[in-house]
N, C-alpha and C positions, 0 to 999 in steps of 0.2 A: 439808878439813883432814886433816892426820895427827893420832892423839892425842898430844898433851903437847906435840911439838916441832915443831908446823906454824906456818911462819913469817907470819905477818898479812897478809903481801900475795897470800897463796894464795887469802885469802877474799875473796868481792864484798862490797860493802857493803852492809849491814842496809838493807832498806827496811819502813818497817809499812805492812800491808796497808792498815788505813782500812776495814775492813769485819769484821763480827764472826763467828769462825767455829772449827772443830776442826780441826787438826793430828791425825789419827788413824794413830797407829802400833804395830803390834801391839809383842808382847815376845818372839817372834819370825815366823819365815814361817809358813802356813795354821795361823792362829789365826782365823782368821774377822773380819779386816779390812772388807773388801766387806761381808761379810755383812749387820754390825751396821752400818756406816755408812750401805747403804740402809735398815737399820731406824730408824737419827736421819731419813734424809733424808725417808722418809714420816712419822714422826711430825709434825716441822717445816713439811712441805707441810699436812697434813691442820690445821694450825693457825693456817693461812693464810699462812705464808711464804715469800718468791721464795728458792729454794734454791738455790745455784749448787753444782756438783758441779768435783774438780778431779785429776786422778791426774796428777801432775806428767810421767811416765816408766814406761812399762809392757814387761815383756818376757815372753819366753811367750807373744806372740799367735797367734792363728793367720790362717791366709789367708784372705781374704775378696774372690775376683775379684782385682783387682789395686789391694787395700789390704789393710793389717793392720790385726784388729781385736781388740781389748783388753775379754774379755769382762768382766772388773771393772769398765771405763769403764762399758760396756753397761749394766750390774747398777744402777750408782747413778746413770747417766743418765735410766732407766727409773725408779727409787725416788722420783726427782727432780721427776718429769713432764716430761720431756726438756726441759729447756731449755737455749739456745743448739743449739750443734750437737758432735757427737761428738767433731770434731777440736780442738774448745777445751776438750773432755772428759779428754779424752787425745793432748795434740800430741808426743810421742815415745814410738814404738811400735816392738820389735825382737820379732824371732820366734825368738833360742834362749831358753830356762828359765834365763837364769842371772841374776846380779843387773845393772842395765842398762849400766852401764862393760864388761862382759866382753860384753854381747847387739847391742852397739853396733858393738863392733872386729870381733864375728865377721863384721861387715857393710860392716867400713869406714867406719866411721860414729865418734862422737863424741856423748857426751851432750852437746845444749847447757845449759852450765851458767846461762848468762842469761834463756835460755827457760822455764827451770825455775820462775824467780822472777817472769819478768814473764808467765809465760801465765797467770797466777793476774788479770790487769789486766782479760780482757774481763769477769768479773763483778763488776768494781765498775759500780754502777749500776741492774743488772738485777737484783739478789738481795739479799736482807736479809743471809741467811747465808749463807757457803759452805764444804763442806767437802771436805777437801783430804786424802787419801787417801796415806800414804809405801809405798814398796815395802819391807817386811822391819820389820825391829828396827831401832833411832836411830840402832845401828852400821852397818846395812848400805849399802853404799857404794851413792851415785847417779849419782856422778858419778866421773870422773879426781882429781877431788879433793874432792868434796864424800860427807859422808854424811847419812841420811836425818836425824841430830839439827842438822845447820847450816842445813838450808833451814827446818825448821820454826822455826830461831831467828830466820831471815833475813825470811819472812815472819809473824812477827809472832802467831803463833795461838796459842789456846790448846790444849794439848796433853792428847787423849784418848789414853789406853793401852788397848789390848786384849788379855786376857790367855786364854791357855786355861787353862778348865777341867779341870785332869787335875793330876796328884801332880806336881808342878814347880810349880807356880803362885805357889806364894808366893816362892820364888827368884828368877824370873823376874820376878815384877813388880816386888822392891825392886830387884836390879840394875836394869831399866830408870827405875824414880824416881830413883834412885843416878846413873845414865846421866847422864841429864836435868840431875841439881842440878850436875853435876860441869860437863858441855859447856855447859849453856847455862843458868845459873843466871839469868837475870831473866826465862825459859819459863817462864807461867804452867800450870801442870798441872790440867786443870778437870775428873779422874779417873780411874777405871778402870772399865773394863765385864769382866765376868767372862764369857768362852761357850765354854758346851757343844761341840765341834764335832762331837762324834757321842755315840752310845751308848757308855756304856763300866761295864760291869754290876759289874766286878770291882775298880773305883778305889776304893777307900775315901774318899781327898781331896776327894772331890765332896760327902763329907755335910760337911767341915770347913773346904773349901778361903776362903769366902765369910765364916765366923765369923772364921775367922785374918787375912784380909785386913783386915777391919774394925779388927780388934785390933794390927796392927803395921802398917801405914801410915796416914801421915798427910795422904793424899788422899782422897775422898769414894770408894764401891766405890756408883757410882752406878746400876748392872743388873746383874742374872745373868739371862744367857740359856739358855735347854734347848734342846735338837735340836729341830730343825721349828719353833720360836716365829718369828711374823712380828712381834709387837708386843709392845713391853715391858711386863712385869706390873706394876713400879715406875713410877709419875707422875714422872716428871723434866720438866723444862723446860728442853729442850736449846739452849734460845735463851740463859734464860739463863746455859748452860754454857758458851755459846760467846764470851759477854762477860767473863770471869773475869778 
């Protein structure tokens, strides 16, 4: 869709998943997306649940013999305990760095926009949860006409935000809530994780960023992650975050 004046027939039709799971989309690029979503996905396996893992559309890959491969897919396939297979991981793969409408053309290529929504179908059945990984921020485009907030409306999930930890943080995560209620206002939103993506000795907003959140959103600030943490210090039950 375009914002405001995208005519209705642009968009495919809403299907719900039928399986409970996160929509995980940063607020915006390397916030550490991947990072924390294999940190749900080991949590949820280590808890005994069939995981399914799912990156709709990946660019930036690199070459692998003669496939491209999507080391993000890699990251939460691995998180996951591999289940299924990589290409139901990740089934559109472009190798420039740009957002996947522009890493698609530079190939001649076309994101499929139907793919997008139905390759999410091989894990129903095999997984309790699954989680579904967007490229970018809600705004950033996936498709020739789709952006990353219509597939998470399309497929049905509830919606994790990931925000970095650094002096923008609060900005950025009410515009992304703001995003959310404005495009796809019946999106359940089941939180925000807050993470560190590196050292940063000289931010101040890092002793405050986590109290503020608390205080002016009215979604759950459900982790704060630090550099190098593999497992969340917070007890969440991301199962049932993912049912919201």
């Amino acid at each position: 869709m375009t914002i405001e004046t995208s005519p209705q027939g642009s968009r495919l039709a809403p299907r719900a998943s039928r399986l409970p799971g996160l929509f995980i989309a940063g607020t915006s690029t390397e916030v550490g997306k991947t990072y924390v979503g294999a940190m749900i996905a080991r949590a949820l396996a280590a808890a005994g649940k069939r995981v399914g893992v799912y990156k709709p559309a990946a660019s930036g890959c690199r070459r692998g013999g003669d496939k491209l491969i999507a080391d993000d897919a890699v990251a939460l396939w691995e998180a996951a305990g591999r289940p299924g297979t990589l290409e139901q991981v990740c089934p559109q793969r472009f190798l420039a760095p740009l957002a996947p409408p522009l890493a698609a053309s530079a190939e001649g290529r076309r994101v499929d926009r139907a793919l997008l929504r139905s390759g999410l179908d091989c894990w129903f059945g095999i997984s309790d949860v699954v989680l579904v990984e967007g490229a970018g921020g809600l705004m950033s485009p996936l498709s020739d006409e789709d952006y990353n907030i219509d597939l998470a409306a399309d497929l049905d999930l509830s919606l994790l935000i990931v925000a970095a930890n650094e002096l923008g943080a609060i900005n950025a995560t009410l515009q992304t809530i703001i995003t959310a209620r404005v495009q796809a206002p019946r999106l359940p939103i089941a939180g925000v994780v807050l993470n560190q993506t590196a050292q940063r000795p000289l931010d101040e907003s890092l002793a405050t960023n986590a109290n503020e959140l608390r205080r002016r959103v009215d979604v759950p600030l459900l982790a704060v992650v630090r550099p190098g943490e593999e497992q969340f210090r917070e007890s969440v039950d991301w199962f049932v975050a993912a049912n919201r």
